[in-house]
N, C-alpha and C positions, 0 to 999 in steps of 0.2 A: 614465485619464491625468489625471494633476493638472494646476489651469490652471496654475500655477507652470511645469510643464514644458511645457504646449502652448504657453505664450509665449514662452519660450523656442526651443523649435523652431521656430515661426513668427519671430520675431524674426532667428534666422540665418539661416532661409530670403531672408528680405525682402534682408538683408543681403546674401548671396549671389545674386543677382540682381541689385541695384546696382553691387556690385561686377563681377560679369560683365559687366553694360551700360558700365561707366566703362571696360575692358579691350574691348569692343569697340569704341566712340567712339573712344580712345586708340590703338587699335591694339595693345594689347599684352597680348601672348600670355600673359606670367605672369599676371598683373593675373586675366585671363579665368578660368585654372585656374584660381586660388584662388576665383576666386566660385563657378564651379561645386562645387568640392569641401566647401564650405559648405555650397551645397543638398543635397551628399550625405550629410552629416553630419546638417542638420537630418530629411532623409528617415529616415535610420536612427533617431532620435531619434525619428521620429514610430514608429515600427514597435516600438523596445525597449519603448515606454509603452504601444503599442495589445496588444500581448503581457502586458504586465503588466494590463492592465484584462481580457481574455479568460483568464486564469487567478484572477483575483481573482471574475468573475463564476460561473467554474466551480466556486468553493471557495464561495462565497455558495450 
């Protein structure tokens, strides 16, 4: 995984968390989704690259 892309997925995650937290304070339900779906994003982001570094170590 390149750091460019683990900062990135880290970076949304973080993001998606605050936003969830500011949706929960707030009380509001949209606000909440979209933080979560951030983290789910970043999670997938972590998985497409950990995929990519376990076939790149396979071919090394």
């Amino acid at each position: 995984m390149s750091l460019e892309d683990k900062v990135k997925a880290t970076a949304k995650n973080i993001e998606g968390k605050i936003q969830e937290t500011v949706g929960d304070i707030t009380g509001d339900p949209k606000t909440q989704a979209e933080g979560k779906a951030k983290q789910v994003e970043a999670a997938i982001q972590h998985s497409v690259e950990n995929v990519k570094d376990q076939v790149k170590d396979t071919i090394d």
